[in-house]
Backbone bond lengths (Angstrom), bond angles and torsions (degrees), N, CA, C in turn:
res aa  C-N    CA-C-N  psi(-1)  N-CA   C-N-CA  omega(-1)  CA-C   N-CA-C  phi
1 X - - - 1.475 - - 1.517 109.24 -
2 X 1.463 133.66 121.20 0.925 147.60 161.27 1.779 144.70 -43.64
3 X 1.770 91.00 -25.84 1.067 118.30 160.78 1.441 123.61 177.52
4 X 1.542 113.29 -175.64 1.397 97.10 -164.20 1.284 120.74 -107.51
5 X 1.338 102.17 138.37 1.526 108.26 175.89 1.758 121.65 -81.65
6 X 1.482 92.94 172.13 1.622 87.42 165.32 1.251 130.70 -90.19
7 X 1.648 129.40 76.90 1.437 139.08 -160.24 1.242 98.00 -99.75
8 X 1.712 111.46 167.41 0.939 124.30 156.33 1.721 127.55 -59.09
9 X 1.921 101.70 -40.62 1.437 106.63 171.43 1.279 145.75 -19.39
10 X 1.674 88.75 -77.43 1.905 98.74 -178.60 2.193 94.87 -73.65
11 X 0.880 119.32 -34.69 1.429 110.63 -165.26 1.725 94.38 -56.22
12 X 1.092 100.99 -77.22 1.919 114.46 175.05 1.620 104.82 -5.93
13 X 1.666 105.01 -62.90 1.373 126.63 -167.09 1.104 115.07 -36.56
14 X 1.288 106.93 -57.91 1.351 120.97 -160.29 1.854 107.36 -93.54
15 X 1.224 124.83 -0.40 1.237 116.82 151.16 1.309 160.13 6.58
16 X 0.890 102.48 -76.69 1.512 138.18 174.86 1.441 114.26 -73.94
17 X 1.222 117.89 -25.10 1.478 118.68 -166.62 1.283 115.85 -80.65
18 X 1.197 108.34 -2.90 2.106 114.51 -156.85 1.592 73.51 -115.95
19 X 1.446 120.97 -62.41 1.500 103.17 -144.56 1.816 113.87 -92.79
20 X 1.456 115.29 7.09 0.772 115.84 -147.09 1.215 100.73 -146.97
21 X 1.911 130.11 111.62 1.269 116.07 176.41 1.708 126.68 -87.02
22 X 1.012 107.58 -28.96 1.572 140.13 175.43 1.544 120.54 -107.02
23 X 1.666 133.08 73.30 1.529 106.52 -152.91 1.547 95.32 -95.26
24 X 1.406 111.74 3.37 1.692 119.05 179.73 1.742 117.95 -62.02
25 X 1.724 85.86 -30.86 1.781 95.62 170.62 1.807 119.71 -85.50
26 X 1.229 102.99 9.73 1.453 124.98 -176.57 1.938 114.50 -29.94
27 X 0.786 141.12 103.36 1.631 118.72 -169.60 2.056 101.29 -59.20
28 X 1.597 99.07 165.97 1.489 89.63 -179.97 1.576 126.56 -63.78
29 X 1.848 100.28 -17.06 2.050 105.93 -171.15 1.273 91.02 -66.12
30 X 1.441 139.01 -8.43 1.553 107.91 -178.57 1.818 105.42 -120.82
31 X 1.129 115.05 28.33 1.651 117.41 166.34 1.539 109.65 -68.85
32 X 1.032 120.46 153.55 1.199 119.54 -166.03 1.504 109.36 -83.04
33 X 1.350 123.39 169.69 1.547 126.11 -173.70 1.698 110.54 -123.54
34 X 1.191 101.37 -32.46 1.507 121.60 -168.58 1.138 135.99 -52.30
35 X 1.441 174.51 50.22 1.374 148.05 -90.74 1.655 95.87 -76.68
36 X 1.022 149.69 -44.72 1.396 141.68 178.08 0.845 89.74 -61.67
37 X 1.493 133.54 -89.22 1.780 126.66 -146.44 1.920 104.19 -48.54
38 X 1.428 116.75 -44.68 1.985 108.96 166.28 1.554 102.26 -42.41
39 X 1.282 107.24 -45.83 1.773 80.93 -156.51 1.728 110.19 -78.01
40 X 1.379 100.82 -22.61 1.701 86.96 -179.55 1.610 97.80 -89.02
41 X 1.273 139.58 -14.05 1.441 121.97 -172.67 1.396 98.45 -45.67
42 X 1.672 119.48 -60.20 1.711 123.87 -165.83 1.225 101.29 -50.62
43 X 1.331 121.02 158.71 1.703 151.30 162.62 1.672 84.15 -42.84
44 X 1.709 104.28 137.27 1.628 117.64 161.38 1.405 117.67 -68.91
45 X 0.877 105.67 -179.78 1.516 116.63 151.62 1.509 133.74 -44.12
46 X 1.445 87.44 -60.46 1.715 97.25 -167.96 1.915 111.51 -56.64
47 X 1.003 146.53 7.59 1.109 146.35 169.19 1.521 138.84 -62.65
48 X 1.609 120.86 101.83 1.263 83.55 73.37 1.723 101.74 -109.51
49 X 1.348 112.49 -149.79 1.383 107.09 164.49 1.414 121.10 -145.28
50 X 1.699 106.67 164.62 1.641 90.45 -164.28 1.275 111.64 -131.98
51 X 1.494 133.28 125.67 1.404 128.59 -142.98 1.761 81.45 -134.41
52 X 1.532 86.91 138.81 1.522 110.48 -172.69 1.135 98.56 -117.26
53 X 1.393 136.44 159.88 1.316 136.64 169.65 1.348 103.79 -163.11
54 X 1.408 92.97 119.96 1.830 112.85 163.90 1.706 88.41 79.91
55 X 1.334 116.67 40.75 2.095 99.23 175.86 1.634 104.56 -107.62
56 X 1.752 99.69 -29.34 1.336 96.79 -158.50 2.200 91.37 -108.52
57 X 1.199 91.61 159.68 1.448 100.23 -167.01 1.674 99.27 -154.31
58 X 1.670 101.20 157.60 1.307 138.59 -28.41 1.071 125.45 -146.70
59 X 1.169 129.73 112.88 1.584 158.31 -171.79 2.242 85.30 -22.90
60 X 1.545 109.47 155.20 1.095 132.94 165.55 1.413 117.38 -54.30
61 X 0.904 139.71 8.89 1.448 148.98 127.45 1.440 129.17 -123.21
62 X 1.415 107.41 61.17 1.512 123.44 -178.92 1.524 125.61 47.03
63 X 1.013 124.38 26.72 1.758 130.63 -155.63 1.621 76.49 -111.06
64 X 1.330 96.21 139.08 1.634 121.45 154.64 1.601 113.51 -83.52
65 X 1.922 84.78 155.22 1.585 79.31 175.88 1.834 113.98 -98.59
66 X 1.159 129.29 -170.63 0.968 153.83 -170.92 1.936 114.76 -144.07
67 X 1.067 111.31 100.95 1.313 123.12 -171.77 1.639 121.29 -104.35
68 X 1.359 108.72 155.57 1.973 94.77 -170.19 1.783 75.07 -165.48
69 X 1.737 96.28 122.72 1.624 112.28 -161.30 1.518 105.14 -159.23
70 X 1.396 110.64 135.21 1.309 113.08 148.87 1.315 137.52 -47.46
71 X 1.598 118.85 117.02 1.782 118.75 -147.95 1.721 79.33 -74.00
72 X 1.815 131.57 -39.28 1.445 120.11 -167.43 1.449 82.10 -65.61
73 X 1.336 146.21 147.31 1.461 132.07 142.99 1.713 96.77 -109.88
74 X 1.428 111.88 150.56 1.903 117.53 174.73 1.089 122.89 57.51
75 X 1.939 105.02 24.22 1.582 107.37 178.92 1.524 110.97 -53.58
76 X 1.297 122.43 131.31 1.453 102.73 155.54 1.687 98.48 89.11
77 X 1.380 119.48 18.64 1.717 103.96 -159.74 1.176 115.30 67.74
78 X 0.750 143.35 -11.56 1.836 125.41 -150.75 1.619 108.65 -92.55
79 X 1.334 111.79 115.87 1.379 127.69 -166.56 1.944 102.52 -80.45
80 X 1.513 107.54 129.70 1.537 102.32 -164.86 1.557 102.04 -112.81
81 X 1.692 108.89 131.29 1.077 118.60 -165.13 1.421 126.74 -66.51
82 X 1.169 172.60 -25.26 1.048 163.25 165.24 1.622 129.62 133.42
83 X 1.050 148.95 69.81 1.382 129.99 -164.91 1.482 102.11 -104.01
84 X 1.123 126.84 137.94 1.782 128.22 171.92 1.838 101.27 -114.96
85 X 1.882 103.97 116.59 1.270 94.85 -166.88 1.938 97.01 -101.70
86 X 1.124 101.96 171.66 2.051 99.00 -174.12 1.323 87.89 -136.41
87 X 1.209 110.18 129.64 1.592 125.01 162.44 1.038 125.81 -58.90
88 X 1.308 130.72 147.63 1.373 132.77 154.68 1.496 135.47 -60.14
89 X 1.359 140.03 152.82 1.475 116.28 -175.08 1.533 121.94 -51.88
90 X 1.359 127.01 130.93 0.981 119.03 -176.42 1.733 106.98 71.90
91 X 1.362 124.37 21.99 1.514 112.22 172.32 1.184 113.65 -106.02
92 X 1.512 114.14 -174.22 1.625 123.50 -172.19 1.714 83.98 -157.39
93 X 1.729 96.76 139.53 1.706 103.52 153.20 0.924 97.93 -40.68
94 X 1.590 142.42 -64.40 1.569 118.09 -119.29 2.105 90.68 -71.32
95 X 1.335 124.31 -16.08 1.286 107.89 -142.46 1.987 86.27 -88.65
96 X 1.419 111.83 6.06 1.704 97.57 165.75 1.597 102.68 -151.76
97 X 1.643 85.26 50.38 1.585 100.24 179.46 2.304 106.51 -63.62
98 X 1.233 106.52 -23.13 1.147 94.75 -174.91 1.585 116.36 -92.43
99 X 1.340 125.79 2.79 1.608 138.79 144.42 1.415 113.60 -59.78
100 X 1.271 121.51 -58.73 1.485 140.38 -169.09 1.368 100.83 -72.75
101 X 1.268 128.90 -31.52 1.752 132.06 150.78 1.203 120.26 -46.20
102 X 1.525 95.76 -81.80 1.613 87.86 172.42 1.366 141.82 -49.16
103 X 1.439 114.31 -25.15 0.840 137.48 174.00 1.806 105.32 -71.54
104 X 1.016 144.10 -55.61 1.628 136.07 146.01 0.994 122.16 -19.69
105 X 1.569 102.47 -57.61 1.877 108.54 -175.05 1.906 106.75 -67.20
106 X 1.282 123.90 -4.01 1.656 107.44 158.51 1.588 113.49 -90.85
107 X 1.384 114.94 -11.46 1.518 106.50 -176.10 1.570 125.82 141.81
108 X 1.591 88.69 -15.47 1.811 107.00 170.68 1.626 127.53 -69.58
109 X 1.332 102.59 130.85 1.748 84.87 179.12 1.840 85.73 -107.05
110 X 1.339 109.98 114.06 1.068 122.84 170.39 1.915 116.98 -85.95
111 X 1.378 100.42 141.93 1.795 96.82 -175.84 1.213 99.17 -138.31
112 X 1.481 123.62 144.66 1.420 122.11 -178.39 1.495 101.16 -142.47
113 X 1.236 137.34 119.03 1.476 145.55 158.84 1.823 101.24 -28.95
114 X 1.110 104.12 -177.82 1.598 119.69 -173.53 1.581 104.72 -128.99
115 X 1.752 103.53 11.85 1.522 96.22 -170.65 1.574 100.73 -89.88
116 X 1.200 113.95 137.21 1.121 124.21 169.42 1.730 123.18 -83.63
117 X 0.950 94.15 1.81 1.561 90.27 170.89 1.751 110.29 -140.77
118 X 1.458 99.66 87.88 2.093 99.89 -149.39 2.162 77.69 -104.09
119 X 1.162 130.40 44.86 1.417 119.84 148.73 1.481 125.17 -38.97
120 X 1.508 108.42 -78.06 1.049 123.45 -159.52 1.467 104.37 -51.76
121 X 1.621 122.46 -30.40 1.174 134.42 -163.92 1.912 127.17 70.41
122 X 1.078 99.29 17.02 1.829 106.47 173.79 1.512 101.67 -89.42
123 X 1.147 135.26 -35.07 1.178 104.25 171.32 1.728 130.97 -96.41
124 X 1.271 82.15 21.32 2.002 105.39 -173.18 1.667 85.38 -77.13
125 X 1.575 104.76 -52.66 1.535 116.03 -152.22 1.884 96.49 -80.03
126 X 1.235 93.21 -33.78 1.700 85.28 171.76 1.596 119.65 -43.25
127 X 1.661 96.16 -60.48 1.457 84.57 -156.78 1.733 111.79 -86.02
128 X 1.242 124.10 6.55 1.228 125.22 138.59 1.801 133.68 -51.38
129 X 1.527 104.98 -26.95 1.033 99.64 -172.30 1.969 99.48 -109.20
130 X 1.067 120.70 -8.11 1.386 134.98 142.98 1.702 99.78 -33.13
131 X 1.427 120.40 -70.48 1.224 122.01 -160.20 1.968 109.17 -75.81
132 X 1.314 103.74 -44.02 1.501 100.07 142.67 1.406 159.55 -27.67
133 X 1.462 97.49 -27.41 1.617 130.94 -176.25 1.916 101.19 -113.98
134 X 1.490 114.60 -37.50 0.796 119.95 173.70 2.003 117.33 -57.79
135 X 1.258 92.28 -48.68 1.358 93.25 168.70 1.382 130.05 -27.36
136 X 1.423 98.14 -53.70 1.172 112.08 -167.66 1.991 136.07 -85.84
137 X 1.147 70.56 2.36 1.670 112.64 -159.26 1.980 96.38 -91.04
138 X 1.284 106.69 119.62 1.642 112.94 -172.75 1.393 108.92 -91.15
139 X 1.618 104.79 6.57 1.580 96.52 -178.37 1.710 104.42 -108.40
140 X 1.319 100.23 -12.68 2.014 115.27 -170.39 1.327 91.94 -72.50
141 X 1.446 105.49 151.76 0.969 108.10 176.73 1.779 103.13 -95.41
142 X 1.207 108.58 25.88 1.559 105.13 -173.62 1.518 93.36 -120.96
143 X 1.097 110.93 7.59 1.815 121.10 178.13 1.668 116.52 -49.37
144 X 0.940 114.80 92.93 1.564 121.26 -167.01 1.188 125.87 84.57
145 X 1.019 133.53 1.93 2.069 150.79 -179.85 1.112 131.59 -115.17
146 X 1.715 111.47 33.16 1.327 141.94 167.24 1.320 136.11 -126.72
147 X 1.056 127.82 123.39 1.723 122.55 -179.00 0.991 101.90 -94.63
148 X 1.561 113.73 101.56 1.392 100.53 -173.74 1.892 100.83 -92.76
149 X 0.956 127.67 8.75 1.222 118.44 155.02 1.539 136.92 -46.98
150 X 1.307 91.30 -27.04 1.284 119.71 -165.23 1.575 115.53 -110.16
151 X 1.344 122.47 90.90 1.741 129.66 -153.98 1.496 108.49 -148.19
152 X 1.136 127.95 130.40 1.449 144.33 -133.11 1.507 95.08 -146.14
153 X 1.249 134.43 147.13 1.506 131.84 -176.41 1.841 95.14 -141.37
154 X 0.944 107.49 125.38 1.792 105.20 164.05 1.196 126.69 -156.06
155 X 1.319 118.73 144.94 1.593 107.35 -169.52 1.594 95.09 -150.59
156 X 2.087 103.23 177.70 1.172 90.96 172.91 1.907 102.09 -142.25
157 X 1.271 101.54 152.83 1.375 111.72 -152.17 1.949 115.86 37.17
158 X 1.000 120.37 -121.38 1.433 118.60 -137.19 1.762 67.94 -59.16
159 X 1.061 129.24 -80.14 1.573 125.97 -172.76 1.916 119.74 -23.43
160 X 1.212 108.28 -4.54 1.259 132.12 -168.05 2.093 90.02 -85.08
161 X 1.285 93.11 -55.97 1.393 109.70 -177.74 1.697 122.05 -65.63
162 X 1.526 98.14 -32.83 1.198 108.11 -167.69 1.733 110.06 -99.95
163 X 1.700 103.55 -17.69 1.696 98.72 145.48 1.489 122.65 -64.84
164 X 0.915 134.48 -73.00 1.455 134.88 143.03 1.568 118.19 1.00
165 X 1.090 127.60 -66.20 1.635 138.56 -179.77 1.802 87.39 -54.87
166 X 1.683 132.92 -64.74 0.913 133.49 -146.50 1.816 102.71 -84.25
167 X 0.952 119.86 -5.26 1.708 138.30 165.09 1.335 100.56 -71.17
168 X 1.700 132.89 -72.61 0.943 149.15 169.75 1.987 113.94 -26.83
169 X 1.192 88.30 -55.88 1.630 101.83 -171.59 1.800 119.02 -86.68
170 X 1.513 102.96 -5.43 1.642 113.09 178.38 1.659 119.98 -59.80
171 X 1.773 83.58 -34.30 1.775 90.08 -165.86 1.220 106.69 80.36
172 X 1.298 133.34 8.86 1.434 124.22 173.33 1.757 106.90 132.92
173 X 1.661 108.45 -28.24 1.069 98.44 -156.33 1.831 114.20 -95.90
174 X 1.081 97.72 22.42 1.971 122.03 153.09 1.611 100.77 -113.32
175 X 1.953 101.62 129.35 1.294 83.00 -177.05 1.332 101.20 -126.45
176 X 1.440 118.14 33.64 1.525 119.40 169.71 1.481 99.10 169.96
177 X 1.484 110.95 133.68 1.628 135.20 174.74 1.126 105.71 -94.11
178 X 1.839 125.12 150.96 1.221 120.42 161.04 1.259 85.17 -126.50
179 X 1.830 134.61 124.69 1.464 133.96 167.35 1.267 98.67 -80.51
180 X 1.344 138.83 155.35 1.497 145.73 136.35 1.213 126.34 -127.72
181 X 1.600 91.94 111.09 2.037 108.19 173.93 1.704 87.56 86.30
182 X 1.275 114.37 54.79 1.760 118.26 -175.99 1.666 83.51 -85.25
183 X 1.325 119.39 111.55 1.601 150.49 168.37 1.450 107.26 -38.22
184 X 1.297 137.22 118.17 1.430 145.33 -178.26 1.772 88.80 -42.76
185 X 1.831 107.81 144.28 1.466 98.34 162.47 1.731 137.99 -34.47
186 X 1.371 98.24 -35.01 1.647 120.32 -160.32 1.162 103.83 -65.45
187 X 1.769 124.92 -20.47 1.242 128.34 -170.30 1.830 113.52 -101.44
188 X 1.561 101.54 -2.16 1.600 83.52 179.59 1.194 94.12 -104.57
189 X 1.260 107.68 -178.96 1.785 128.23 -158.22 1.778 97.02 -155.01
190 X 1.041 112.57 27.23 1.622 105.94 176.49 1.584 110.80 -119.13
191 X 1.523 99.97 43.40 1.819 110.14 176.76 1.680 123.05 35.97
192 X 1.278 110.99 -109.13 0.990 98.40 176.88 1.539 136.95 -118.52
193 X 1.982 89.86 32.78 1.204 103.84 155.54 1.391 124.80 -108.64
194 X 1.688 113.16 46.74 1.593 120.60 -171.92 1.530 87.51 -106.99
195 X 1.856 102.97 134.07 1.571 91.85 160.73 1.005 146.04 -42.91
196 X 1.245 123.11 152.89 1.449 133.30 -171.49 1.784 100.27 -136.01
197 X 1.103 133.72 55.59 1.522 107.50 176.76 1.159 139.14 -72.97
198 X 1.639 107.69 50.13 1.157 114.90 141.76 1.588 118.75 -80.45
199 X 1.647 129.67 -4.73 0.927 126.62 -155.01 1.481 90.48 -116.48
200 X 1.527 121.67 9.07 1.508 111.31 152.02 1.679 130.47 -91.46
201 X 1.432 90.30 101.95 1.493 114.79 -170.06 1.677 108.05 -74.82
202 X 1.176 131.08 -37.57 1.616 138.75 -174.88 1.273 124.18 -150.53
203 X 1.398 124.66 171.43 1.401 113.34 -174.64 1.651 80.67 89.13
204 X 1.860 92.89 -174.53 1.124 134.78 172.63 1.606 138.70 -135.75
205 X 1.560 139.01 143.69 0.872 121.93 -163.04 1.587 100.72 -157.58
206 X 1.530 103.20 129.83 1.528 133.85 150.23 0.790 136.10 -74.85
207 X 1.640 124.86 115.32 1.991 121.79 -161.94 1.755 70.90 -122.56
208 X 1.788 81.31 136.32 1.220 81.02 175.41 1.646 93.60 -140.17
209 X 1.727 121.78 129.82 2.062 116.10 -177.33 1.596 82.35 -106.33
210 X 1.831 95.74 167.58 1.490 100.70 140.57 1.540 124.55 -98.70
211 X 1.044 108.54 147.45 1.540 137.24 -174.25 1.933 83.72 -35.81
212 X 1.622 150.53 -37.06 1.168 134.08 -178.75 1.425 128.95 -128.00
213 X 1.566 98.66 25.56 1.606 99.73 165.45 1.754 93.75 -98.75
214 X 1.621 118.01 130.23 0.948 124.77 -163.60 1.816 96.42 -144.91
215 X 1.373 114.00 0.82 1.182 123.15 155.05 1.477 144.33 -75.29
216 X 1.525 83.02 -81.37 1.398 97.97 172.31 1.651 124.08 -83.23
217 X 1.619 113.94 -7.29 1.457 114.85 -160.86 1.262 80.27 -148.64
218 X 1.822 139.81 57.81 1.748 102.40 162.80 1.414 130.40 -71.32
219 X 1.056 117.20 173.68 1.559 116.48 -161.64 1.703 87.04 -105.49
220 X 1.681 142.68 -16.80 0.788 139.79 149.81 1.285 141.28 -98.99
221 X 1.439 126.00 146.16 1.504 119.44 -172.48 2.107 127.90 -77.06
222 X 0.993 128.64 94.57 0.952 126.84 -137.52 1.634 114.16 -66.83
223 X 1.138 143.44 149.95 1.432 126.84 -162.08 1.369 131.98 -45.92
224 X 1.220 144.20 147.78 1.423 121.85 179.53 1.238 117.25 72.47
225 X 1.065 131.42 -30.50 1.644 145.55 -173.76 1.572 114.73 -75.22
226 X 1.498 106.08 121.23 1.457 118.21 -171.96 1.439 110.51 -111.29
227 X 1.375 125.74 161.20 1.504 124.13 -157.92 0.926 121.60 68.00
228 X 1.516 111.81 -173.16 1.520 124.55 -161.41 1.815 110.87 -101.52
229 X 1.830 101.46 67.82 1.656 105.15 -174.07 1.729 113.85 -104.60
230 X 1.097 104.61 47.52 1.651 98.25 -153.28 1.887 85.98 -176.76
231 X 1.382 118.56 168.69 1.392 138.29 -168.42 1.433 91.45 -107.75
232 X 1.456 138.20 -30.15 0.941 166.13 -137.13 1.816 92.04 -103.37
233 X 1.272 123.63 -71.84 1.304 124.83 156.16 1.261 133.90 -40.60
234 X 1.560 109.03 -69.71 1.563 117.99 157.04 1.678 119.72 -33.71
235 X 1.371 118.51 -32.68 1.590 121.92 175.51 1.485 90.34 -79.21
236 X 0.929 146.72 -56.84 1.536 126.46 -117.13 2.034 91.92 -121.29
237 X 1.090 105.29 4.09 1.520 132.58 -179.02 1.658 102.66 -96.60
238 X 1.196 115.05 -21.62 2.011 108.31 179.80 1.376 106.17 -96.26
239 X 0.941 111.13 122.67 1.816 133.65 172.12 1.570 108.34 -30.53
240 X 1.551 106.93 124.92 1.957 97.62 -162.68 1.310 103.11 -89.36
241 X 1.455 115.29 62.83 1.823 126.09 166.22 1.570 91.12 -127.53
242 X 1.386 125.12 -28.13 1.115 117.08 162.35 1.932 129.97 -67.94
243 X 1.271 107.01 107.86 1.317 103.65 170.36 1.585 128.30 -35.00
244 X 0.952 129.67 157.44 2.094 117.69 -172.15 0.859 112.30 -164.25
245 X 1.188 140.59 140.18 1.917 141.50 140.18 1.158 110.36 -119.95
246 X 1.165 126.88 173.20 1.581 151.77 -166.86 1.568 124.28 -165.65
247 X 1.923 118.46 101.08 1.167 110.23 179.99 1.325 116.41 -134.34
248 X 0.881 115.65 177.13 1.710 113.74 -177.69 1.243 109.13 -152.46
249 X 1.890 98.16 103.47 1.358 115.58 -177.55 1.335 120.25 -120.91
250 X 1.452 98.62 154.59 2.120 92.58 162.62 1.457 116.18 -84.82
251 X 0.891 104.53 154.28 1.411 140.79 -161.51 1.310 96.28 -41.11
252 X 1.879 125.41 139.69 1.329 120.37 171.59 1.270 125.18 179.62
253 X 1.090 153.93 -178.74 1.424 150.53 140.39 1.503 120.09 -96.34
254 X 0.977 121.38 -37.36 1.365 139.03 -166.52 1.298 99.17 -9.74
255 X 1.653 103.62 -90.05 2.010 98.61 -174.75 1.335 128.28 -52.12
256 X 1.420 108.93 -16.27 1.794 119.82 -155.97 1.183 122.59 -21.90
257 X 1.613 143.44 -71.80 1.044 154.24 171.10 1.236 104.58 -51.81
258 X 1.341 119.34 -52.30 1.948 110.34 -172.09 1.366 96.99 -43.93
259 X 0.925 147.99 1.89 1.642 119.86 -159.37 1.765 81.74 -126.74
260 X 1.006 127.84 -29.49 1.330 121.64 -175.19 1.404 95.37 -79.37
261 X 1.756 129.62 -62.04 1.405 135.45 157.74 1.699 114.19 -18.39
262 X 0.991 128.67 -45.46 1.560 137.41 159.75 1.186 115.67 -60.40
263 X 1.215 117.52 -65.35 1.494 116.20 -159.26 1.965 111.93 -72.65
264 X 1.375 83.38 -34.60 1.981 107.21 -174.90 1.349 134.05 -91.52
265 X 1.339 101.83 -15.61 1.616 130.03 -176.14 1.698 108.57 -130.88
266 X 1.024 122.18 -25.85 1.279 111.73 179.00 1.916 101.36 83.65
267 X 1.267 111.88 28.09 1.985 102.01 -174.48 1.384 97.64 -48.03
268 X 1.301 109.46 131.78 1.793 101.78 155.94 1.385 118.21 -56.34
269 X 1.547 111.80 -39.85 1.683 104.77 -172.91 0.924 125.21 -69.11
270 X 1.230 120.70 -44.02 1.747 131.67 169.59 1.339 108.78 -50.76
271 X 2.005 117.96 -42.41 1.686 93.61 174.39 1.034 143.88 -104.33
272 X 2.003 103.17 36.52 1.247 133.13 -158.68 1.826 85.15 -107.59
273 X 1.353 100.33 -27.52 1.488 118.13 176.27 1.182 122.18 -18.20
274 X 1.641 90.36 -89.09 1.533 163.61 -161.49 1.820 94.95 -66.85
275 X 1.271 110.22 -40.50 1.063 114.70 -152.95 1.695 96.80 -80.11
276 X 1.219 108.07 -28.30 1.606 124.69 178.93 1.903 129.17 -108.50
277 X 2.017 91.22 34.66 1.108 104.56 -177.61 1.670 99.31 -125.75
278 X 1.449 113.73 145.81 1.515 129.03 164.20 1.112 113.89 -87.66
279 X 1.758 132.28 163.04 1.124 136.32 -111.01 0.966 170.43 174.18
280 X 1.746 92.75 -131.70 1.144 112.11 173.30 1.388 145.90 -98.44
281 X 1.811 98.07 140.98 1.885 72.82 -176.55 1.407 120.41 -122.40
């Protein structure tokens, strides 16, 4: 696949990572049921994997990155797609280091800044384009073993926003956000660098709540209530040239990779999936 669509796949994928620090302690009501979502719950292929932290540097306001990669990288040719993850306030990869794993072990070289406050989304887009530059670079060890065509943005809460912000600010070269638990407007405080998705012009994007944050992230707009306070707003607020979905799930890994496997690989099964899911618009 050439590029990415708006699937269920990569959105699914990336799940777990915002709401969930540990999804190994998962209770059983949220194991997956699905024949796609079984096959990506298990560890991928690509394993083992090799997670760097704090080596490579440094995003436009001095923040290191944090990396989570296949130790084979370009086995076989195979060019590995890209995910740029954004923290939450006050977050760190390491605290959903076992999403961002699994998420390696299908084929992703995932990179996440160390900034703890990735709103605005410039340093979301930095360290994506770190890995971009890296490509190209004969001393990286990522020197030719990237598609960088292929670039994924996701975050969770304020980082929810600031994947999104860093979609916005690529020029093209993010080609789909997944927000999770993206914070009713009322709750950011970063002026007029709080989303607005009306200002998502291209690409694609996955809002994804859980089924019981009903505070800070509802998945509905509450009566009387104007702006973007609800997931419900934020969807129906992006310009309809932009591709979209909107779901509200419990907590999980199950599908994760299928949606990246779809969107990044072209799986037939996953977009035999996709093809028999509502939606989308």
């Amino acid at each position: 696949m050439n590029r990415f669509g708006c699937r269920w796949g990569f959105a699914l994928a990336l799940l777990a990572a915002g709401i969930l620090s540990a999804c190994n302690n998962c209770s059983s009501k949220n194991s997956p049921t699905g024949t796609i979502e079984k096959k990506y719950f298990a560890p991928g292929p690509w394993t083992p994997i090799t997670v760097s932290a704090g080596v490579f540097c440094c995003d436009s306001q001095n923040h290191k990155f944090d990396l989570f990669y296949p130790t084979n990288l370009g086995a076989n040719g195979f060019l590995h797609p890209i995910v740029t993850w954004a923290n939450g306030s006050f977050g760190k990869a390491g605290d959903v280091a076992y999403f961002l794993n699994h998420l390696a072990s299908w084929g992703f070289v995932v990179i996440a800044t160390e900034d703890s406050f990735t709103g605005p989304g410039q340093t979301v887009l930095d360290a994506a384009n770190f890995l971009v530059h890296a490509n190209n670079d004969s001393s990286s060890p990522f020197f030719h073993k990237l598609n960088t065509s292929q670039i994924g943005a996701v975050g969770h809460s304020q980082g929810a926003g600031g994947a999104a912000n860093a979609l916005i600010k690529s020029g093209g070269t993010i080609k789909t956000v997944i927000p999770i638990e993206l914070p009713a407007h009322m709750w950011c405080t970063l002026g007029p660098n709080c989303l607005d998705t009306q200002n998502l012009t291209s690409g694609s994007v996955f809002f994804i709540d859980g089924s019981a944050d009903v505070l800070i992230s509802p998945a509905l707009q509450p009566p009387k209530v104007t702006g973007e306070e609800s997931i419900e707003a934020y969807y129906n607020a992006v310009p309809a040239g932009v591709l979209q979905v909107r779901a509200e799930v419990a907590a999980g890994v199950g599908v994760a990779p299928a949606v990246g496997e779809r969107r990044l690989t072209d799986d037939g099964e996953a977009a035999a999936r996709d093809r028999r899911r509502a939606g989308e618009r």
